[in-house]
N, C-alpha and C positions, 0 to 999 in steps of 0.2 A: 547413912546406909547407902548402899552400891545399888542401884536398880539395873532394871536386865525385862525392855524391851521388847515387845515379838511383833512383828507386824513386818506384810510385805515391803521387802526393799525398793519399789520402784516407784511406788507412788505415796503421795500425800496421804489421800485417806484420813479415815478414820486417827488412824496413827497418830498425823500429825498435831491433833489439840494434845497428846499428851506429850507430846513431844516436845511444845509451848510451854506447857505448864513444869515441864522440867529443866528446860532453860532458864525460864523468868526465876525457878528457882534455886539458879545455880549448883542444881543438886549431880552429883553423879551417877551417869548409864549408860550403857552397851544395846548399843542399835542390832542388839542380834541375829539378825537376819542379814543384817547390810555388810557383818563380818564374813573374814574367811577361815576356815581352819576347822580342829576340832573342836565339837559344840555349838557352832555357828552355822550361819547361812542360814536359807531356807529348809533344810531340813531337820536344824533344831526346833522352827517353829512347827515341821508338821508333827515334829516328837509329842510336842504336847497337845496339839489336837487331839493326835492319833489315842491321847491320852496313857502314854506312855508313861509307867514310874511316876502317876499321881492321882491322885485319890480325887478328885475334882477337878477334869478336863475342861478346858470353857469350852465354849460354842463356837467360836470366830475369835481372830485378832480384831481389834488387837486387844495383848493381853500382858501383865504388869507382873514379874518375878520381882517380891520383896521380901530377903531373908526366907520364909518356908510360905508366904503368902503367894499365891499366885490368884489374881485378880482380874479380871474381865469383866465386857463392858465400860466402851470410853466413859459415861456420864458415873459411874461404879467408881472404876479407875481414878477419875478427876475429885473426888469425892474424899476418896482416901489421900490422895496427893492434895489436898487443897487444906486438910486439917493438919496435916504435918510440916506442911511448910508457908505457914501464916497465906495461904491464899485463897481461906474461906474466913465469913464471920465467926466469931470464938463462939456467939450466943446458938443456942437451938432453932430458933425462928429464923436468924439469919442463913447457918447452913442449909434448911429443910428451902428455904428460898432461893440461895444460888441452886440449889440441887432441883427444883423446879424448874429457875431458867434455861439451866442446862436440858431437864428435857423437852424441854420446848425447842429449842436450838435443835435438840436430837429427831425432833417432828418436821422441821423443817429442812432439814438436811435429806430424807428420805425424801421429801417434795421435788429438791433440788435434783436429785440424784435421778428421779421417774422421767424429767423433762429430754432426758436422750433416751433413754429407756424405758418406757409409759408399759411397754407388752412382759417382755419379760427378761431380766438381768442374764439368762443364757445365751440369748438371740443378740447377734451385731447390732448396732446403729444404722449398720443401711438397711438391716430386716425392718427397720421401724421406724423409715423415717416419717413418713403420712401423719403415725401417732404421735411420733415427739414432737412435730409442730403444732398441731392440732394442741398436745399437753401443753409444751412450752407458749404458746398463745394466753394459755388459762394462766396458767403461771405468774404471769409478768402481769398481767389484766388484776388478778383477783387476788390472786394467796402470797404471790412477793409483798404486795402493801399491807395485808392484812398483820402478818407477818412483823416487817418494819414499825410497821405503824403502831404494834405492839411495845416493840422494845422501845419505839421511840417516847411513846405512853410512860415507860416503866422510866425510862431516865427523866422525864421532865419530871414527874412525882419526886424522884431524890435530887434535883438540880441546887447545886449551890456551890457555886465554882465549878472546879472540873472535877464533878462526880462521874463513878461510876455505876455499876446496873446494883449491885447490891448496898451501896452506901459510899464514902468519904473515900475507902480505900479499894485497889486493885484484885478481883477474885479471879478464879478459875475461869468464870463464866462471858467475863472481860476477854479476858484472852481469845475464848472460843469466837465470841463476836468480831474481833477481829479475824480471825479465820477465817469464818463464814462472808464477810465484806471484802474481804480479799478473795474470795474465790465467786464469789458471786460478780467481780470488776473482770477475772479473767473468763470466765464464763460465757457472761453479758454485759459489756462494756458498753455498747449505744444506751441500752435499759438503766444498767446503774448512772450511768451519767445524768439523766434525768432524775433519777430515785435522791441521787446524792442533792438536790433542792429543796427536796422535799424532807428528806430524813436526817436532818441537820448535824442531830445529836450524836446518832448513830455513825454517823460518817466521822464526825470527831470522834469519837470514843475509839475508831479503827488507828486515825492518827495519831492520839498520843499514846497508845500501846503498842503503836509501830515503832513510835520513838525513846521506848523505854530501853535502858543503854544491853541490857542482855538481851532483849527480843531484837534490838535493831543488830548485833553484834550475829545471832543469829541468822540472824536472816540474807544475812552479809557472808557467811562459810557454807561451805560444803554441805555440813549438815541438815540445809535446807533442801528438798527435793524440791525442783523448779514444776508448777503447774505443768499438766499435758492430761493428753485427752485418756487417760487410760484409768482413770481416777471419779472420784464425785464431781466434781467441778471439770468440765470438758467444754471448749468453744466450739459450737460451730454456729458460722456468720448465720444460716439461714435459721437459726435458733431463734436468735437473738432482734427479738421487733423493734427494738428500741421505743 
């Protein structure tokens, strides 16, 4: 099956775990927003918000056209791509479990996201900088380890070799953890540098998903939108306490 993409073209986001999970599974898709012509661009995506010509609009991208499916909600999204292309557990308990981790990850991405923007997601960065470091302080002190400290919990229980978070083999939720380790390094790079001591497992589990030959192949093209500050993950040094 041909997938068909929607999500803004200029940043990471949300977008990009499913973006992950359709590389890692060599599957075919149309970054449609990122295209030109007709159908494409950004106006395709606000087609279907707008809810144009479908009987179930989502809410936000990003959002998943498969054959007459249209699908929203990345942990949603990830869910359905994860059972199709061997990168959930086959068992019920196993799926119902990556689908957990994932929202957990989805709890802490909103964390991530508040630390530039603690007042409110319409207001600039400079309207709030007082509170982002004030949040980002709490951040890095309290909820980043609580956090790690979780998944790092959850990987030493299935440790045996080079496991991963849901058992023996590589899921959806794998993937997003690398995301999330990679953007929390561009983010806050004095902080994770220290985190990365501490959260052993977690740090490896970022590196050998880096190094899986279609994630690494990825990450290597075009088709990677490079960090910047217009996204969830944004640097700024005075953020960043280490």
């Amino acid at each position: 099956m041909d997938y068909q993409l929607y999500y803004w073209p200029t940043i990471q986001g949300r977008g990009e775990f499913v973006r992950q999970v359709l590389e890692e599974a060599g599957a075919r898709y149309r970054d449609v927003a990122r295209e030109t012509g007709k159908g494409a661009g950004v106006a395709a995506l606000m087609g279907f918000l707008n809810g144009r010509n479908i009987e179930r609009p989502p809410f936000a991208p990003p959002f998943l056209k498969a054959g007459k499916l249209v699908i929203g909600q990345t942990a949603n999204i990830l869910q359905f791509l994860g059972a199709r292309h061997s990168l959930a557990p086959k068992n019920e308990g196993g799926r119902l479990w990556t689908h957990e981790l994932q929202l957990t990850m989805a709890d802490l991405l909103v964390e991530i996201h508040d630390t530039h923007h603690p007042v409110a997601a319409d207001l600039y960065y400079e309207d709030q900088k007082k509170e982002a470091r004030r949040r980002s302080t709490d951040f890095l002190k309290h909820r980043l380890p609580k956090f790690l400290g979780y998944f790092e919990q959850v990987l030493a229980k299935s440790s045996r070799g080079e496991n991963y978070l849901a058992g023996m083999r590589v899921t959806y939720a794998d993937l997003s953890m690398f995301q999330i380790v990679a953007g929390l390094n561009y983010a806050f790079p004095r902080a994770m540098a220290g985190a990365a001591r501490k959260y052993r497992r977690v740090v490896a589990l970022h590196g050998r998903v880096q190094e899986r030959p279609r994630i690494a192949a990825y990450l290597a093209s075009p088709r990677r939108i490079p960090f910047n500050d217009e996204g969830i993950f944004r640097h700024y040094a005075e953020l960043d306490a280490g």
